[in-house]
C-alpha positions, 0 to 999 in steps of 0.5 A: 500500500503506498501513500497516494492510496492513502491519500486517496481514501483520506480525501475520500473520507473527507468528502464523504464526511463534508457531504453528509454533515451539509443538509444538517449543517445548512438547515441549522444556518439557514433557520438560525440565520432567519431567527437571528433576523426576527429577534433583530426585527422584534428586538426580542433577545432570547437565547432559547428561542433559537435553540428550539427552532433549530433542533425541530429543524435539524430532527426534521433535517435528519429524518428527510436525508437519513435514508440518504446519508445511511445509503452513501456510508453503504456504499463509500463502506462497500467500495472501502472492502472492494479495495481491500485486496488491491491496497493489501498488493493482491491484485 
């Protein structure tokens, strides 16, 4: 196994992670920044007022794209194992 394999499955990893922490990441952004504008419109500066909001959003983020997100860690596993005797110098 050389290291530009080694690479290789590191920056898979990283995109692989980067693509599935996006939905809840950007839900989280998206309705913090929309609480964020009502609290600065209404003045009202309550800090759990945008922590409930944004864990409703993120539970509904996670139900919407797990299916998603199960199905791409499947296949970035089974393509991990494929590679398994190549990286070991068996073929």
């Amino acid at each position: 196994m050389d290291s530009n394999a080694v690479l290789d499955i590191g920056l898979q990893g990283l995109v692989i992670a980067a693509k599935l922490s996006a939905p809840i990441l950007v839900t989280a952004l998206v309705v913090g920044f929309a609480i964020s504008l009502l609290q600065s419109i209404t003045q009202i500066q309550e800090v759990t007022l945008s922590f409930v909001p944004k864990a409703v959003a993120v539970g509904v983020a996670l139900v919407i794209s797990g299916h998603w997100m199960i199905s791409e860690m499947v296949s970035f596993t089974h393509g991990l194992f494929e590679k398994i005797p190549s990286l070991l110098g068996g073929g």
